[in-house]
N, C-alpha and C positions, 0 to 999 in steps of 0.2 A: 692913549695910542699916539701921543708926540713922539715923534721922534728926536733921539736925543742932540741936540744941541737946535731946539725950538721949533724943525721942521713941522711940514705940513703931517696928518696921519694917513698913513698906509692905504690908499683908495684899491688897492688890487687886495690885500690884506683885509678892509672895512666887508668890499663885494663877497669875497671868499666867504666868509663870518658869515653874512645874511644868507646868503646862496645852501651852508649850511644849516641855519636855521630854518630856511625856508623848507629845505627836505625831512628834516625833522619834523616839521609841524604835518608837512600832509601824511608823512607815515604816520602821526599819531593822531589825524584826521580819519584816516583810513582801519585804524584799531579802532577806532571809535566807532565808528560805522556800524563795522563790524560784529561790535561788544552787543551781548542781551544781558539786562542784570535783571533781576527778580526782588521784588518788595512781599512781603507779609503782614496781614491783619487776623485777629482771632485767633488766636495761637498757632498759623498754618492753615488753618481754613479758608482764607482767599488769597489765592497769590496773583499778583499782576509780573510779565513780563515786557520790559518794555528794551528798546534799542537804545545804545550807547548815544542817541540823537534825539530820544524823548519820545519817542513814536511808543505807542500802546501795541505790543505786539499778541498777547495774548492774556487772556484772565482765565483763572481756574476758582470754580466755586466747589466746595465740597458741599456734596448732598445734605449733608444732615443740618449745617447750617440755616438750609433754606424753612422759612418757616411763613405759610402764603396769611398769617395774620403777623406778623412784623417786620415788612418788605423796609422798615427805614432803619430796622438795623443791619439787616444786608447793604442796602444801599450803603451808609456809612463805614461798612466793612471793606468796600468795594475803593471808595475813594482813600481811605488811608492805606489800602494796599499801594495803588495808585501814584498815593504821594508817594510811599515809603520807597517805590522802585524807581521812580523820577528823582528823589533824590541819590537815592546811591548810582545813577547815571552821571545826574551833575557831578557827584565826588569823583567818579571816574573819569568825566571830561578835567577836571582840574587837576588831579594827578597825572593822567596824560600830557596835557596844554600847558600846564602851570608854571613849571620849571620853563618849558621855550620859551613860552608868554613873557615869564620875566629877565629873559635872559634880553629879548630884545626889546624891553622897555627903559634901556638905559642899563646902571649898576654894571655888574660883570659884562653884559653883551657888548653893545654898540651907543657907547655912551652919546648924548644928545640926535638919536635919529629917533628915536622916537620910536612906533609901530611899526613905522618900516609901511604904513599901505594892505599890510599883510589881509588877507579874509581870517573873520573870527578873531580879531585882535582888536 
């Protein structure tokens, strides 16, 4: 962002850039939020639903799963549903965040500023 014949870079042009970025990042704060993704264990027999934020928002057990003399493999069905929707959350936070994220960690964005300060960066 020199300008050419050595000048300083474009400080009304650097502001603009983050000012954009910056709105981009809480609209896709605010998708995020927003987002519920669902995990599966046991072929479908436990689903976890949890928010674009990692919050547990619901679990579904199917009946016939339930068996009251092996409650440790329900349990373990329980927690890799669990993981399984917590992760495709995270995948969702970084397909969201990821592109901004790195647009203002230098390379294409606003070379040498760094984070910028930003939350969640």
């Amino acid at each position: 962002m020199v300008q050419p014949g050595g000048g300083m870079p474009d400080m009304q042009q650097i502001l603009q850039q983050a000012q954009q970025m910056q709105q981009q990042m809480l609209e896709a704060q605010q998708e995020i939020a927003q987002a519920e993704v669902t995990g599966t264990s046991g072929g479908g027999m436990v689903t976890a639903t949890v928010s674009g934020e990692l919050e547990l928002k619901k679990l579904d057990i199917d009946p016939k799963i339930v068996d009251p003399d092996d409650v440790e493999t329900l349990s373990d069905l329980v927690v890799a549903a669990v993981r399984d929707a917590t992760s495709n959350a995270q995948q969702l936070q970084q397909e969201k965040l990821g592109p901004i994220a790195g647009g203002l960690g230098g390379g294409e964005g606003l070379p040498g500023m760094g984070n910028l300060g930003l939350p969640g960066m």
